[in-house]
C-alpha positions in Angstrom: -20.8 2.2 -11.9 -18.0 3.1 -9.4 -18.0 -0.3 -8.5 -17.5 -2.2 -12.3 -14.7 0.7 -12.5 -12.8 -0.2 -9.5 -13.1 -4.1 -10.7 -11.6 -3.4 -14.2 -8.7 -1.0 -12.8 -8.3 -3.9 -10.1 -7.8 -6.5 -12.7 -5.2 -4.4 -14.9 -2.9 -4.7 -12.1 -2.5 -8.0 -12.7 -0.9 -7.1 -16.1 1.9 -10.1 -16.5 0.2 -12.5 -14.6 -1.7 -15.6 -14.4 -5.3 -14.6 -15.9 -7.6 -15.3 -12.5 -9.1 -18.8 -12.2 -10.2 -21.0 -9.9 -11.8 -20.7 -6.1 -11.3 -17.6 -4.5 -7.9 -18.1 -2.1 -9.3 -15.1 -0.1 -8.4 -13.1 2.8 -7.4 -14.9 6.2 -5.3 -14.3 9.2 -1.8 -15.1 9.7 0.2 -15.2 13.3 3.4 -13.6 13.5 6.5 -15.7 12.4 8.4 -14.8 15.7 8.3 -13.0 19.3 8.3 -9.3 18.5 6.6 -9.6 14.8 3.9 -8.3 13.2 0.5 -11.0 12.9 -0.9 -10.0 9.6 -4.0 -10.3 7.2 -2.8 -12.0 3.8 -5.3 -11.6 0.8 -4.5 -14.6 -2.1 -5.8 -13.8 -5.3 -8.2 -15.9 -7.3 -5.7 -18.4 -10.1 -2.2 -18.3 -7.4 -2.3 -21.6 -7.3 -2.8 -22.1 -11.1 0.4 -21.9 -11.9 3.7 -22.2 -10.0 5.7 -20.1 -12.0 4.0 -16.9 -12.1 4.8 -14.3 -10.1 2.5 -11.8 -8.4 2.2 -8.0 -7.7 2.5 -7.9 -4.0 1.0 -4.9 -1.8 1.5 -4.3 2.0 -1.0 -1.9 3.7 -0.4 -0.1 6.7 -3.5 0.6 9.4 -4.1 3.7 11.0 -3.8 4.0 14.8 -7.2 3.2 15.4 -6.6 -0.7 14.5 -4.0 -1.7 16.8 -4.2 -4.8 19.3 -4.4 -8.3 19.0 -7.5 -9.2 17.1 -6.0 -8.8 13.7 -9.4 -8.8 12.0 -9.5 -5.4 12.2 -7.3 -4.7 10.1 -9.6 -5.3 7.5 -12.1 -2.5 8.5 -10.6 0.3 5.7 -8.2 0.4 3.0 -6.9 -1.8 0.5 -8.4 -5.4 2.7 -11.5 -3.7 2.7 -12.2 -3.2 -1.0 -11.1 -6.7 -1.4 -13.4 -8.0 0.7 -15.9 -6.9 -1.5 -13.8 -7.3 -4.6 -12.8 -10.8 -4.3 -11.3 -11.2 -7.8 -8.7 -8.4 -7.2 -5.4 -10.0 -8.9 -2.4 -9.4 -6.3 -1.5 -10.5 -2.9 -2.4 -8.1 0.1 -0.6 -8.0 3.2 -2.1 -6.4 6.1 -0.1 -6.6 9.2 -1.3 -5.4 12.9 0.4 -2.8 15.1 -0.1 -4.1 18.4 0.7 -0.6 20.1 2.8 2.7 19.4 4.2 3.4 16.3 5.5 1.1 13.0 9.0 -0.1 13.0 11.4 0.0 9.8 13.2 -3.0 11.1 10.5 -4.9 12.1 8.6 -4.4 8.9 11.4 -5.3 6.9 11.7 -8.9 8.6 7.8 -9.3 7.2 9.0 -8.2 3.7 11.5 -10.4 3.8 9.4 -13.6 4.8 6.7 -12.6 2.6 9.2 -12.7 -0.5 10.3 -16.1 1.3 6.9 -17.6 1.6 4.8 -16.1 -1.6 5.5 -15.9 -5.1 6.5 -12.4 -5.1 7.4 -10.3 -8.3 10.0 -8.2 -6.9 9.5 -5.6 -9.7 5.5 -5.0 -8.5 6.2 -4.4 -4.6 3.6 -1.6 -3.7 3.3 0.1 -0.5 0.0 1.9 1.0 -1.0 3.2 4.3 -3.6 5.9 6.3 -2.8 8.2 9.0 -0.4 6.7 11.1 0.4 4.1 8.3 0.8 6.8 6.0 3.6 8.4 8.0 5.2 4.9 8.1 4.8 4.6 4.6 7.1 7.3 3.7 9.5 6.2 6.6 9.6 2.7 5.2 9.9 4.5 1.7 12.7 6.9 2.8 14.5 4.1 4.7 14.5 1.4 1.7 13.0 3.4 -2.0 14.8 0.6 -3.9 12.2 -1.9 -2.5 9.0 -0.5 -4.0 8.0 -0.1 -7.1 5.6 2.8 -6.3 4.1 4.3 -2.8 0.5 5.7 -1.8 0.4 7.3 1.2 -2.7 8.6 2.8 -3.5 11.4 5.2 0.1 11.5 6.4 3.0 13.6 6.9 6.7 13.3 7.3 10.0 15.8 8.0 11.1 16.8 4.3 15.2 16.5 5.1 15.5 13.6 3.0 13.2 14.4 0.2 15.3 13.6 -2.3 16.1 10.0 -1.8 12.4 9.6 -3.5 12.9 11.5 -6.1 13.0 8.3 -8.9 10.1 6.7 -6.7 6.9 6.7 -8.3 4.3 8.8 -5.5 1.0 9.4 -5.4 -0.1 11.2 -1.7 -3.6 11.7 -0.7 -5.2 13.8 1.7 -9.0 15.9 3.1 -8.4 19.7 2.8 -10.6 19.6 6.1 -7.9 17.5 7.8 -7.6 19.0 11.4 -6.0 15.3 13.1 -3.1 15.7 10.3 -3.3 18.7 8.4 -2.9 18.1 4.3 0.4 21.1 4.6 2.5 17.9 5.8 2.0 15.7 2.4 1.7 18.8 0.5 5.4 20.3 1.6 6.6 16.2 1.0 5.6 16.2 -2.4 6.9 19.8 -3.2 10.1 18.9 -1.7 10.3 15.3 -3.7 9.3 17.7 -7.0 12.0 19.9 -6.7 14.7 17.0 -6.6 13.9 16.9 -10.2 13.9 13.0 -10.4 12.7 11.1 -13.2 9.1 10.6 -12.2 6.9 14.2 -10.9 4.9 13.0 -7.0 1.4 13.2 -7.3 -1.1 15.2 -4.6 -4.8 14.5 -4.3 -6.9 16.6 -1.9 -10.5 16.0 -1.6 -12.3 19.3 -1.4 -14.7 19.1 2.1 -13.1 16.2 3.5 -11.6 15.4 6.9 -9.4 12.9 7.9 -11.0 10.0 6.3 -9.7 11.2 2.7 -9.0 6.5 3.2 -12.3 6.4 2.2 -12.4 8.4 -1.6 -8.8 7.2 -1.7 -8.9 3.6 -2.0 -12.5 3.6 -3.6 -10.8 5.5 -6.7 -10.3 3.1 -9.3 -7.8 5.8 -11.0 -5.0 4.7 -7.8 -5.6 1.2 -8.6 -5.0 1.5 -12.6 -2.3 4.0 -11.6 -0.5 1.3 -9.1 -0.6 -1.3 -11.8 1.0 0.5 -14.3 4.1 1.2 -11.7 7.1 -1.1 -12.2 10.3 -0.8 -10.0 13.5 0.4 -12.2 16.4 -1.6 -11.2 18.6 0.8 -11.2 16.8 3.0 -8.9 
């Protein structure tokens, strides 16, 4: 049952576009454009080819520590590449790039942005931006950096400094955490999302905390067909 729910809510993301059709364009690895960028796991939906008009809902998904290095299939071991994988119909492109050590980089992952928009059929209004643990805290970097890029973030078992709360506060949010988090303790994405609330924007953050879960709250999170539906719905205001 979980499963048929997480199919339909995949498919009403692709609200606008180009119904799926077609062999299945899959999941494969990419190399990095340049020295210094980030190799990446691209997932093409089912029907992209159909039709060169249409544009596509476009999410990038950020690993947690534990899949950095060079073999960039691992990317693909939780998260957003992994419900694909067994969800091949899913109606939006996926972009998984690989931190090969340390920590994400605004500037570098604004350069894969950029080429992605160059190189895929992008709707710019659908940008979407995911990401666990250590992806989660560069989600809302990335976010707080650049809000007018995305049309709606989902961080998971992160944490950021509040000081700039406020530059989010028209961005659509939905945070995610365990309440038995002891590697990244759910007060950091709870005090976020206060602080984004009390902006008073035009859209109120959303918190999920799994009762009796640790750090892998990835797991419930991206296996809950209501994030999907709820990341479909989100368009980016251009005025934002």
């Amino acid at each position: 049952m979980k499963r048929m729910l997480i199919a339909a809510a995949l498919f009403a993301v692709a609200a606008g576009a180009a119904e799926p059709a077609g062999p299945v364009a899959g999941q494969a690895p990419h190399m990095a454009y340049r020295t210094g960028d980030y190799a990446f796991q691209m997932f093409v939906p089912r029907g992209y080819g159909d039709d060169r008009k249409t544009r596509w809902p476009l999410m990038i998904f950020l690993h947690g520590s534990g899949e950095r290095g060079t073999d960039v299939s691992v990317v693909a071991k939780w998260g957003p590449p992994a419900v694909v994988s067994r969800h091949p119909g899913t109606p939006m492109l996926i972009a998984s790039p690989q931190l090969p050590a340390g920590d994400w980089d605004v500037a570098t992952l604004d350069r894969l942005l950029a080429d992605l928009r160059r190189t895929y059929r992008v709707d710019d209004a659908r940008i979407y931006l995911t990401g666990l643990s250590l992806g989660g805290m560069a989600t809302w970097r990335w976010a707080l950096a650049h809000p007018a890029l995305f049309a709606a973030i989902a961080p998971v078992a992160a944490k950021t400094p509040t000081d700039a709360a406020c530059t989010l506060k028209d961005l659509p949010i939905w945070a995610l955490h365990g309440d038995r988090d002891e590697a990244v303790p759910v007060r950091g994405d709870f005090e976020m999302v206060e602080a984004v609330r009390a902006c008073r924007g035009n859209v109120a953050p959303r918190l999920t905390v799994y009762p009796d879960t640790d750090h892998f709250s990835w797991v419930p999170a991206y296996d809950d067909p209501a994030l999907w539906r709820w990341i479909g719905e989100q368009r980016r205001v251009s005025s934002r």
